[in-house]
ZALUM-120218 format. One record per residue (C-alpha): x, y, z; residue number from 0; residue in one letter. Coordinates in Angstrom, 3 decimals. Each point is the difference from the previous one (the first is absolute). Layout:
BEGIN
{site {X; Y; Z}; NUM; a}
...
END
This chain:
BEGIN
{site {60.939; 14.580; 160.863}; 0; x}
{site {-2.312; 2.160; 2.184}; 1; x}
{site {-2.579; 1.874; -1.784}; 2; x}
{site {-2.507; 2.769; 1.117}; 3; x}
{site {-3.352; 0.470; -0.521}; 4; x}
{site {-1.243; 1.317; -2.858}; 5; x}
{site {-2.704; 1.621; 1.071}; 6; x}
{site {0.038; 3.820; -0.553}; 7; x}
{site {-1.090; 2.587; 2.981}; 8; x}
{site {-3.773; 1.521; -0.866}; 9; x}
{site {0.864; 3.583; -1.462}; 10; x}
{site {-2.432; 3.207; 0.622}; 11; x}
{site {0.845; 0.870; -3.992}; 12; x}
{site {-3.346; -1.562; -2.157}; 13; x}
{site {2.768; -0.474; -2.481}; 14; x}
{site {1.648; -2.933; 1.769}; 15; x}
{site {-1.679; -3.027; 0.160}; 16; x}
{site {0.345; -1.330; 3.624}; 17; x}
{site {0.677; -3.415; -1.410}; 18; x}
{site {0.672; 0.141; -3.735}; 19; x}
{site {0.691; -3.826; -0.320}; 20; x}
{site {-2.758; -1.299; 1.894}; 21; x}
{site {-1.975; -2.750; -1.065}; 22; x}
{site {-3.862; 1.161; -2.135}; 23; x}
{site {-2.873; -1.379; 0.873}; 24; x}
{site {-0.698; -3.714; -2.200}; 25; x}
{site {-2.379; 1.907; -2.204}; 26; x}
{site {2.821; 3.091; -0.923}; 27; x}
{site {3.073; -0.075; -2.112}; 28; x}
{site {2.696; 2.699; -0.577}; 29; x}
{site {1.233; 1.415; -3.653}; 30; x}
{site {2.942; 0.631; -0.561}; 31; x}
{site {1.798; 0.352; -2.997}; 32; x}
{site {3.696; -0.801; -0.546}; 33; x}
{site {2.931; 0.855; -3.283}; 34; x}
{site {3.390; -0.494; -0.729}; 35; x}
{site {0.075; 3.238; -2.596}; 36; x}
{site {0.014; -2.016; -3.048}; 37; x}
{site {2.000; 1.091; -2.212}; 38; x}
{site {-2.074; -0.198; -3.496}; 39; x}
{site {0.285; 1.611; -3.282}; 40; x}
{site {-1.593; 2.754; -1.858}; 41; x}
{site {-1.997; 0.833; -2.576}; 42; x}
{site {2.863; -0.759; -2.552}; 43; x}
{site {0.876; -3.085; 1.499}; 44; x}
{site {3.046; 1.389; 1.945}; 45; x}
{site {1.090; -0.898; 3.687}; 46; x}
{site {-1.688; 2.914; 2.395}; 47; x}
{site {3.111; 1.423; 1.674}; 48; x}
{site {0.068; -0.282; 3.516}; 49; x}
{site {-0.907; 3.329; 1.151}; 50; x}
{site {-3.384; 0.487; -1.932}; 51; x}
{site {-1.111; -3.379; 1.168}; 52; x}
{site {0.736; 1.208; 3.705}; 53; x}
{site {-2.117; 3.387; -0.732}; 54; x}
{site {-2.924; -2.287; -1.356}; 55; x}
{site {-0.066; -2.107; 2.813}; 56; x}
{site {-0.399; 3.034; 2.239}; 57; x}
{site {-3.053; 0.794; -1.374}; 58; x}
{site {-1.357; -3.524; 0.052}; 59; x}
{site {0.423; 0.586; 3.418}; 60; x}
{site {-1.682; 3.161; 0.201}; 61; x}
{site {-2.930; -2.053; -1.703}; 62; x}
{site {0.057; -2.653; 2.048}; 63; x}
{site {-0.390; 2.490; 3.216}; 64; x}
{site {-2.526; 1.671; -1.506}; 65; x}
{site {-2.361; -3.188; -1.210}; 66; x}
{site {0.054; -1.044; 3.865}; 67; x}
{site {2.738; -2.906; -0.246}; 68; x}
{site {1.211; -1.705; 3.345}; 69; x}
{site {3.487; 0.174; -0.575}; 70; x}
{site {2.621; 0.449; -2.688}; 71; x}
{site {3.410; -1.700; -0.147}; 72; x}
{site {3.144; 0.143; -2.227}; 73; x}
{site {2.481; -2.716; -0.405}; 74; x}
{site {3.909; 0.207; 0.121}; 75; x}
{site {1.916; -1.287; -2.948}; 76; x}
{site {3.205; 0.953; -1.509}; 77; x}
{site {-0.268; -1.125; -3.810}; 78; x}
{site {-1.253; 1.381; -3.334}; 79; x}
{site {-3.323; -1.113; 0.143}; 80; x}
{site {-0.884; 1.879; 3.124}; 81; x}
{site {0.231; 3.760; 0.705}; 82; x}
{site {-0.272; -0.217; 4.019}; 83; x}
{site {3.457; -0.790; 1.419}; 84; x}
{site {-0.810; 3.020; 3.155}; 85; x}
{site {-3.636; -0.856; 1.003}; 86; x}
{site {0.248; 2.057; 3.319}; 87; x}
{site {0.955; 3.222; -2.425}; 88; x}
{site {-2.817; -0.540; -2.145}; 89; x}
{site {-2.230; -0.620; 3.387}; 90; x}
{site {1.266; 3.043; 0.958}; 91; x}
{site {-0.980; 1.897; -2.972}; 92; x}
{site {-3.423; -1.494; -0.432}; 93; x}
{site {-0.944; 0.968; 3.617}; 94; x}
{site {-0.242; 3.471; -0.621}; 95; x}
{site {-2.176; -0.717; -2.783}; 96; x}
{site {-2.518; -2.232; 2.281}; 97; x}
{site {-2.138; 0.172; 2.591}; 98; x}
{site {-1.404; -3.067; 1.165}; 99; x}
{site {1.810; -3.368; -1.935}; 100; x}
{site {2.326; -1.595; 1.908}; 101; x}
{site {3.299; -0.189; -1.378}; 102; x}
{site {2.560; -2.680; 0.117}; 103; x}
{site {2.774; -2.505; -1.781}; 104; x}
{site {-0.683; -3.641; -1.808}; 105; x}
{site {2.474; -0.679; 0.875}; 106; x}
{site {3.297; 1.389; 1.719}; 107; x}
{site {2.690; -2.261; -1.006}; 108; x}
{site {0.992; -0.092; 3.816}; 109; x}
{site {3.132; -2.454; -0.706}; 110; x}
{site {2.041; 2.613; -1.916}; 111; x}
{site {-1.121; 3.343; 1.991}; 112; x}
{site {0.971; 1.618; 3.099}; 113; x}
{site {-2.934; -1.010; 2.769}; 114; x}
{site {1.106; 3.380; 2.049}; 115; x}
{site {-0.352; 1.732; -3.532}; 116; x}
{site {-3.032; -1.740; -1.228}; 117; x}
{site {-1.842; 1.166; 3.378}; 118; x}
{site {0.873; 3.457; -0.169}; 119; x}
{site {-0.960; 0.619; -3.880}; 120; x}
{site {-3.442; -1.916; 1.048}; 121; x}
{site {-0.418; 2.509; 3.359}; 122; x}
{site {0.692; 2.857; -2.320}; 123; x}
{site {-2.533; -0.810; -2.393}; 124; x}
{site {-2.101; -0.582; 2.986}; 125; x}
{site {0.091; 3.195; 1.313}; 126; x}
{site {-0.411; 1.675; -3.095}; 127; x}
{site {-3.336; -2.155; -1.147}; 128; x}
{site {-1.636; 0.885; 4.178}; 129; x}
{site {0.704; -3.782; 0.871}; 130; x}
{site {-1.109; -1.602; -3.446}; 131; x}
{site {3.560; -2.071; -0.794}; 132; x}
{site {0.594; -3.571; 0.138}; 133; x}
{site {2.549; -2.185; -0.960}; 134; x}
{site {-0.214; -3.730; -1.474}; 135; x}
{site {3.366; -1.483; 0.840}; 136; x}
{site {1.153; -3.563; -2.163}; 137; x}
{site {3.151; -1.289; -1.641}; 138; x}
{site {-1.400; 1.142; -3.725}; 139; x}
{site {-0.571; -2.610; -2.868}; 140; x}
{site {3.271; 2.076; -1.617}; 141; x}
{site {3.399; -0.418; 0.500}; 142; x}
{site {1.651; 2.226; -1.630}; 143; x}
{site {0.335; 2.583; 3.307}; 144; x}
{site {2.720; -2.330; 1.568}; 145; x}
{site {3.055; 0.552; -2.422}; 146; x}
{site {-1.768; 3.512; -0.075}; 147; x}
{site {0.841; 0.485; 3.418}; 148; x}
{site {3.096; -2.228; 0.108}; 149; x}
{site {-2.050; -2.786; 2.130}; 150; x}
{site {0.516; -3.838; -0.286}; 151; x}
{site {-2.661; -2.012; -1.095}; 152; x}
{site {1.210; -2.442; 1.917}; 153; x}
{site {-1.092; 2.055; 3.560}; 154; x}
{site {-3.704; -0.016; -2.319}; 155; x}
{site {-1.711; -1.148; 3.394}; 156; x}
{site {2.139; 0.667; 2.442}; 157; x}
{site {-0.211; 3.969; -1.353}; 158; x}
{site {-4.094; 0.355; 0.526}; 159; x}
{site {0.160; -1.950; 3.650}; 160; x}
{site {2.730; 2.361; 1.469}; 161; x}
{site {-1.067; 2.978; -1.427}; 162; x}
{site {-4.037; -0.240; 0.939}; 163; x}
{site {1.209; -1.222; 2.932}; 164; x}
{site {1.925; 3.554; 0.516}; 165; x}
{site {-3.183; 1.743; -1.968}; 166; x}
{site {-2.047; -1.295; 2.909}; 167; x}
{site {2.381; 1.430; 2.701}; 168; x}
{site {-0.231; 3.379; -1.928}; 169; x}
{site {-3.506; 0.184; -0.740}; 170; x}
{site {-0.726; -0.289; 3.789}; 171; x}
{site {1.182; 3.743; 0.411}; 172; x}
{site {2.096; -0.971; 3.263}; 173; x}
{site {3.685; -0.136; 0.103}; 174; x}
{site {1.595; -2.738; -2.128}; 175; x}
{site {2.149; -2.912; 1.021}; 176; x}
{site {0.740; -2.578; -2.920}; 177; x}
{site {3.172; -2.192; -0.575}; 178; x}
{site {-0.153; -1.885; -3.375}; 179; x}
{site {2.917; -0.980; -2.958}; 180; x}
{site {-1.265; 1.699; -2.944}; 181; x}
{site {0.053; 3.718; 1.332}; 182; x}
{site {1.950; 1.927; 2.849}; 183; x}
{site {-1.697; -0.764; 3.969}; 184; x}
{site {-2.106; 3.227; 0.668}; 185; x}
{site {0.463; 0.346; 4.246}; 186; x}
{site {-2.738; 2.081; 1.163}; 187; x}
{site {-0.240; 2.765; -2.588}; 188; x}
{site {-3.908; 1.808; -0.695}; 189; x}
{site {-1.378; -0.420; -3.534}; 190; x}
{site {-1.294; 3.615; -1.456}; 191; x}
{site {-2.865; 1.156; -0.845}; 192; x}
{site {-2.539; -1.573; 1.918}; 193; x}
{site {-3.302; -0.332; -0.838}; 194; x}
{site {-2.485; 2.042; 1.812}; 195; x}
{site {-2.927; -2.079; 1.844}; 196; x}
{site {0.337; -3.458; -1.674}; 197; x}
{site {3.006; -2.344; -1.475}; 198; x}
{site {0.799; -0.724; -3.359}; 199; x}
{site {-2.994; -2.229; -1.627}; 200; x}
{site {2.968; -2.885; -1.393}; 201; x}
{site {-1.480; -2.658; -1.602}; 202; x}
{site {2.068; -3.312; -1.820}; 203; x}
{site {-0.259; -1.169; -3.261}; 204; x}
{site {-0.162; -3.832; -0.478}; 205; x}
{site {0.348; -1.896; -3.332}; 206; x}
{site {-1.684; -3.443; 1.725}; 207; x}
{site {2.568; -1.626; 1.949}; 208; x}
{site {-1.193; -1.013; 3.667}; 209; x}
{site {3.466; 1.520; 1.485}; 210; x}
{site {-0.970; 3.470; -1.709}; 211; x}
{site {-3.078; -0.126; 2.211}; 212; x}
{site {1.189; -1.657; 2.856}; 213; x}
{site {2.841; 3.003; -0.234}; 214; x}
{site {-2.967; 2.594; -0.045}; 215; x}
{site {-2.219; -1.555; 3.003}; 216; x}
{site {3.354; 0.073; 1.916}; 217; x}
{site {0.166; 3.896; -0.345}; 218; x}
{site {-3.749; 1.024; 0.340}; 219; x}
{site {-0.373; 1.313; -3.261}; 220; x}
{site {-2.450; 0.156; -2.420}; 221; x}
{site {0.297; -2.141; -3.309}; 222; x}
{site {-0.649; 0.778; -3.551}; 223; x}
{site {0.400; -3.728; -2.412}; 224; x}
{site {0.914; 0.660; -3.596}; 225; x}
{site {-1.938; -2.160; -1.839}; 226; x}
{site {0.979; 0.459; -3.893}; 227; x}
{site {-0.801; -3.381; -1.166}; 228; x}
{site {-1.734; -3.152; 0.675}; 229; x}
{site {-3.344; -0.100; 2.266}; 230; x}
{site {-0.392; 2.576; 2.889}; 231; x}
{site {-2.381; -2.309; 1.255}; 232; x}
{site {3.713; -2.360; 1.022}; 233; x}
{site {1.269; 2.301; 2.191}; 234; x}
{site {-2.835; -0.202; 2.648}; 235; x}
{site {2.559; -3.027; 2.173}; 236; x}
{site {2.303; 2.811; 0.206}; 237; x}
{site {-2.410; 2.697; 0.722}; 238; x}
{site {-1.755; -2.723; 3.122}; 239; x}
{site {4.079; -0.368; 0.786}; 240; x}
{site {0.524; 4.104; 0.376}; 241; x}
{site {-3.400; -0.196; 2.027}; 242; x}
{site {1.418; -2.932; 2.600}; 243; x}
{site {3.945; 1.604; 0.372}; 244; x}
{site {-1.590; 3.422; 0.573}; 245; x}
{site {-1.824; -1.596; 2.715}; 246; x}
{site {2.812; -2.319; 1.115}; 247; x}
{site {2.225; 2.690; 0.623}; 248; x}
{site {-2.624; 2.405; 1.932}; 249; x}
{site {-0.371; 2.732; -2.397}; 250; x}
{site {-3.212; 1.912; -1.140}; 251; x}
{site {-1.076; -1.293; -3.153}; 252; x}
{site {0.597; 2.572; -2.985}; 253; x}
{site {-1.173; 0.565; -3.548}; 254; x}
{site {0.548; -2.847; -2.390}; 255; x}
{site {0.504; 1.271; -3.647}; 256; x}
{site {0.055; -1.462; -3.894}; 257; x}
{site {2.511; 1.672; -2.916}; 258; x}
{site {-1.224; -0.933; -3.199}; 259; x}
{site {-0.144; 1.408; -3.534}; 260; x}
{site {-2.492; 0.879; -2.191}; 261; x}
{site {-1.825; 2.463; -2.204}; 262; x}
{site {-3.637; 1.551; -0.062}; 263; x}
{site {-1.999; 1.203; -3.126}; 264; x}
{site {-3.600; 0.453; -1.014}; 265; x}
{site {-0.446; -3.826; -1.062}; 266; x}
{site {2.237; -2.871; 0.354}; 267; x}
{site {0.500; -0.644; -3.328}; 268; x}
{site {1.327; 3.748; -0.145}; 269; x}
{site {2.205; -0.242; 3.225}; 270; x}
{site {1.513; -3.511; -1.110}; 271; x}
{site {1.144; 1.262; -3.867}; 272; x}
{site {1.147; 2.959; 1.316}; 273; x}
{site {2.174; -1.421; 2.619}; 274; x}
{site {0.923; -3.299; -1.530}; 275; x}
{site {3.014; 1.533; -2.710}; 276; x}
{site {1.297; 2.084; 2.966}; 277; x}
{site {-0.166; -3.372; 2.736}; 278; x}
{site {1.521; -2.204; -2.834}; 279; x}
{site {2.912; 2.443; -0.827}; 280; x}
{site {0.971; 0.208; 3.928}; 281; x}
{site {-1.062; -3.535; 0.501}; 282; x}
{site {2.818; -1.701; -2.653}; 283; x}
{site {2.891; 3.188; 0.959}; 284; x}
{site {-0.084; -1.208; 3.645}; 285; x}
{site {-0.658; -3.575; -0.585}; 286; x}
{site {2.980; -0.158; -2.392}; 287; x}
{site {2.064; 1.938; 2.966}; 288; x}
{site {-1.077; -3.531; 1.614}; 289; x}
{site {-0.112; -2.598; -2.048}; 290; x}
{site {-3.878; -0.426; -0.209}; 291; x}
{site {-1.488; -0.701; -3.725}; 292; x}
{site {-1.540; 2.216; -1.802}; 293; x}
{site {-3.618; 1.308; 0.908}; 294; x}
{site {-2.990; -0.599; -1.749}; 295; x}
{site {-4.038; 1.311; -0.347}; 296; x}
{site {-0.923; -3.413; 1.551}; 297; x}
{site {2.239; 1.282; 3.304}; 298; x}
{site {-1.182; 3.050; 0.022}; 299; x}
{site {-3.917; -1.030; -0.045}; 300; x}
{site {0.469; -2.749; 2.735}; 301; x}
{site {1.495; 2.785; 1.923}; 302; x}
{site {-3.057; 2.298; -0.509}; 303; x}
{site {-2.086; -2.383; 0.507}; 304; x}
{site {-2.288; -0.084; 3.517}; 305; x}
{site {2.668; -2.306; 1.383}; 306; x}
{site {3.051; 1.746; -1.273}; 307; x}
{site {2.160; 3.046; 1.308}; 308; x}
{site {-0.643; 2.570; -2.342}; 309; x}
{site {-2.701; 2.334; 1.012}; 310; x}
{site {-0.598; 0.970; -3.960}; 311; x}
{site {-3.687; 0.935; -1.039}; 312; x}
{site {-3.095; 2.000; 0.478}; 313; x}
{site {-0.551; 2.049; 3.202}; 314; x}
{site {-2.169; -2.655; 0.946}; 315; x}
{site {1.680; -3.105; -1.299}; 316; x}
{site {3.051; 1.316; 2.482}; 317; x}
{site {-2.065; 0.918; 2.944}; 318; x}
{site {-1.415; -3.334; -0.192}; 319; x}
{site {3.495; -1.417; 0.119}; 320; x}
{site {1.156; 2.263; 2.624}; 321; x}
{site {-3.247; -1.413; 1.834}; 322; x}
{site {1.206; -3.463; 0.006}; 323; x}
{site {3.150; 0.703; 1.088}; 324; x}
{site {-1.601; 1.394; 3.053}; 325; x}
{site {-1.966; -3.191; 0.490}; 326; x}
{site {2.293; -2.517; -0.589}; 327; x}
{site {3.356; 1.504; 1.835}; 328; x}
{site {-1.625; 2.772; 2.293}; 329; x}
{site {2.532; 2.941; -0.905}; 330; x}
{site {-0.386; 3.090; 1.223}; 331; x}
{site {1.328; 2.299; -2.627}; 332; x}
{site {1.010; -0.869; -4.488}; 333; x}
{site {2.254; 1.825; -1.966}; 334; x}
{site {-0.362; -0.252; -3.207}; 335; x}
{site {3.090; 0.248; -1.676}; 336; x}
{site {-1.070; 2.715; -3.194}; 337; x}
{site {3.569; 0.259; -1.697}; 338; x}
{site {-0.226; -2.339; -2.884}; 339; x}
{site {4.096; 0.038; -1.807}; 340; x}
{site {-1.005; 2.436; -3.396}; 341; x}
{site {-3.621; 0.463; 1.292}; 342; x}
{site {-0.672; 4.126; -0.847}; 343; x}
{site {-0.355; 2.561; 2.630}; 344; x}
{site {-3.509; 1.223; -1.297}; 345; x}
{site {-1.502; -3.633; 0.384}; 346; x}
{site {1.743; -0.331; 3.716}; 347; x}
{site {-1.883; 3.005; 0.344}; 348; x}
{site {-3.407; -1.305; -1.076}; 349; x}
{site {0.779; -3.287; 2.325}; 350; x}
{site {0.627; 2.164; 3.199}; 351; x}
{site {-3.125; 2.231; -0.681}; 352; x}
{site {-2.433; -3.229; -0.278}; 353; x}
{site {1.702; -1.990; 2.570}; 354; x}
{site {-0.533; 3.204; 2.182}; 355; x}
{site {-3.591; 0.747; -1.151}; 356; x}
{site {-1.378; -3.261; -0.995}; 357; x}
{site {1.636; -2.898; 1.494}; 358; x}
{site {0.225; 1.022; 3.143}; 359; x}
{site {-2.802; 0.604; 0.597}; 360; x}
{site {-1.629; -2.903; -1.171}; 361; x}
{site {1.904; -2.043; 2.114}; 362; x}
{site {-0.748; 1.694; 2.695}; 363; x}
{site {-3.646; -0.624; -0.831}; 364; x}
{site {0.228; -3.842; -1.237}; 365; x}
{site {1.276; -0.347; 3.549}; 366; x}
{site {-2.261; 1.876; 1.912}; 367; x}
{site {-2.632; -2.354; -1.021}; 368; x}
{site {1.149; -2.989; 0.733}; 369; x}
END
């Protein structure tokens, strides 16, 4: 495999970061916020259909933009629960409704998609936002996309190498050569549109397996970890082993980032009881999917605890968390993962506007001084 660098060309447009993935300074961290369109119910109790879920989440969007968030990013799933199944359409459609968030998936289920395809959707989208697309590319903790698209899950990781392998090839904007077994050889062929000025910010999604980041260091790319459970503080071995392969293999270092979810409100004892019914319902429909037992309150406070992975609480109790997350792993950007399974738009709403307003800001000042 021969990759390129990803380091975009400086653009003359102030709307194009010259290096949108760069590593921040050790006192900074980047905001983002990320969704999968949960599908919820409303005020009678009743499953949201699809479309109004999809017209909410636009304007969560248009909140987000306007309360000064980093970036905002929508994950692909094809199942009930979830009302995003064409993130680079709604990307689309949100970008004419923003001005400065960047926009982007979490993730694109790379295995079962087109890597040509992917690329173009995510260079239209960039054109359209004046440079502000990104993509996160991973293998999705979902399956059900491979008898969806009449894959194997047998080829499961033999799918995602030969296909970012081929995304790589693309995203470089020169003419393509690959050979691989999953899809037909492409033998010289150009790749349109191309970006204007820069290439496609692509960053990988990991779960926490060495390979997954050993994978990403070999490309170049930036890394986003999903931590949904457990102690984020764990994953610093694997954040140290991104830090040495980068290095090993003679690429720039890039922005490190955190996935996790969580909920804000005026006090923590507010944020947790509104959050916990909608966490518990989502918590026991998936872990039945997988054989886990059921969930409980204990769970859930461990998890929202200082230690834990859910970022649920006061602006301050979460910007404190955020803060040592920062200290103890040295990311440069966390997305806080607002979608909550039955969790109501208006409340979404009144997360975004205070992680936007308040959180952010305090963070930024809790580090400053220190």
């Amino acid at each position: 495999m021969t990759s390129v660098p990803s380091d975009p060309e400086v653009s003359s447009d102030p709307a194009v970061s010259p290096d949108p993935v760069a590593p921040v300074p050790a006192n900074e961290i980047l905001m983002g916020l990320n969704t999968f369109g949960d599908a919820g119910v409303d005020a009678d109790g009743n499953p949201k259909e699809h479309a109004r879920v999809l017209r909410e989440l636009l304007e969560e969007a248009k909140l987000a933009d306007a309360v000064g968030i980093h970036a905002f990013g929508v994950g692909e799933h094809h199942r009930r629960d979830f009302a995003v199944s064409a993130p680079e359409v709604f990307l689309a459609a949100a970008a004419a409704v923003t001005s400065r968030i960047r926009l982007g998936s979490a993730v694109t289920v790379l295995s079962s998609d087109d890597p040509i395809r992917v690329f173009q959707r995510f260079s239209t989208v960039d054109a359209l936002s004046n440079g502000r697309a990104e993509v996160m590319l991973g293998r999705g903790s979902f399956v059900e996309s491979f008898p969806l698209f009449g894959l194997d899950l047998a080829d499961y990781e033999v799918l995602f190498e030969e296909k970012l392998e081929l995304f790589d090839k693309v995203r470089a904007q020169k003419p393509v050569h690959w050979e691989g077994r999953t899809r037909p050889n492409v033998n010289g062929l150009q790749v349109y549109p191309k970006l204007q000025h820069h290439l496609l910010p692509t960053w990988i999604g990991v779960g926490g397996t060495p390979e997954s980041v050993l994978r990403c260091a070999e490309y170049g790319y930036p890394i986003i970890f999903a931590i949904i459970g457990g102690e984020p503080r764990r994953f610093a071995p694997l954040v140290n082993l991104y830090r040495e392969a980068m290095a090993k293999y003679g690429h720039p270092m890039r922005q490190i980032a955190t996935h996790s979810p969580g909920y804000i409100a005026d006090t923590d004892e507010g944020a947790r009881e509104e959050l916990f019914p909608h966490w518990l319902d989502q918590r026991n429909r998936i872990g039945a999917e997988r054989g886990w037992g059921p969930g409980n309150r204990g769970e859930f406070e461990a998890m929202c605890g200082p230690e834990g992975a859910l970022y649920v609480g006061s602006p301050e109790t979460v910007a404190q968390k955020i803060v040592l997350l920062k200290r103890n792993l040295g990311v440069d950007r966390f997305d806080l993962k607002y979608s909550n399974g039955t969790l109501p738009h208006q409340s979404m709403m009144r997360c975004i506007e205070l992680y936007g307003t308040e959180v952010a800001p305090r963070v930024a000042e809790l580090l400053a001084s220190h």
